[in-house]
N, C-alpha and C positions, 0 to 999 in steps of 0.2 A: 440786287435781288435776282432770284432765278428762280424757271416753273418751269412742271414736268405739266405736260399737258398728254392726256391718253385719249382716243375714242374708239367708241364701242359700238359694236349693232347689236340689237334686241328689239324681238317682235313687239309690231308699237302696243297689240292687247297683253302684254308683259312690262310695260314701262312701270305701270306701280309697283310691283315686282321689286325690279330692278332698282325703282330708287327705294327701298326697303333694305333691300340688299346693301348696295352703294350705302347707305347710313351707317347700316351695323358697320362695314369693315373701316370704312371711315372713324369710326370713333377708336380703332386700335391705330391709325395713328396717329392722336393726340400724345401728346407731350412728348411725341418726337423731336431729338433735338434740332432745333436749327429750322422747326417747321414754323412757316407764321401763320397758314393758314391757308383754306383752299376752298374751293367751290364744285358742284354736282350740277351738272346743264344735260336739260333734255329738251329732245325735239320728238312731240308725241305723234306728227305726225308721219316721220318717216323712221322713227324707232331709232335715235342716234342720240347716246347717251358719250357726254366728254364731262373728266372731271382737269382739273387746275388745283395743284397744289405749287403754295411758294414759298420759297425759301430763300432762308440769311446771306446764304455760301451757297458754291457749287460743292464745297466735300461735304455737306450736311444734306442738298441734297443724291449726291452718289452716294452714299453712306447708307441713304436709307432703300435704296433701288431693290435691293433683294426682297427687302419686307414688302414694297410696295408691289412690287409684280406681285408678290403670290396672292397678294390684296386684293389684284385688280383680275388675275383670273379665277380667283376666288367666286366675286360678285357677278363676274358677266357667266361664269360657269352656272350659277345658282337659277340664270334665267333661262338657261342656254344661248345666250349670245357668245358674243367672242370681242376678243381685243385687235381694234383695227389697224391701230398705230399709238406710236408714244413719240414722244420727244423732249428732250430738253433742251430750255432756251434760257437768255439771258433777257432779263425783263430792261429793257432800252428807255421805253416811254411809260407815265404814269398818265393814266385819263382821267381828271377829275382831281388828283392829288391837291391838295390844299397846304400851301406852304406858310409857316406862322409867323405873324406881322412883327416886323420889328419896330421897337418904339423908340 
């Protein structure tokens, strides 16, 4: 599994805004291929929005990196924020993972 991880600045009287924003563009990339799923994290007090999306592959998520930039300056654009950083990582450890009992 592998995640792009992004973070963003936006004034924190903008955070609802922002995760408004963050929803709409998030829902265009549903049924992207290869996508499993992703998360929106804010921190209201210093105005620091990161989202987490993960994925099957690394070419499912490179594949999708064009769409997702425009995505993601899309949303911090709509607040005026900006995009702080991005990355992609290989997801190493699972926390909490529950693995199924063999009988």
């Amino acid at each position: 599994m592998f995640a792009r991880v992004a973070r963003y600045e936006v004034a924190p009287e903008r955070l609802d805004e922002a995760t408004d924003a963050f929803r709409r563009v998030a829902g265009e990339l549903e049924g992207v291929e290869g996508l499993l799923g992703g998360y929106v994290l804010t921190d209201a007090e210093d105005g620091i929005v990161m989202s987490m999306t993960l994925w099957e592959n690394r070419t499912a998520m490179e594949q999708s990196e064009v769409q997702a930039s425009g995505l993601r300056q899309q949303a911090a654009k709509q607040v005026g924020g900006s995009v702080v950083s991005v990355h992609q990582l290989d997801v190493v450890v699972e926390i909490g993972a529950t693995t199924p009992s063999r009988a």
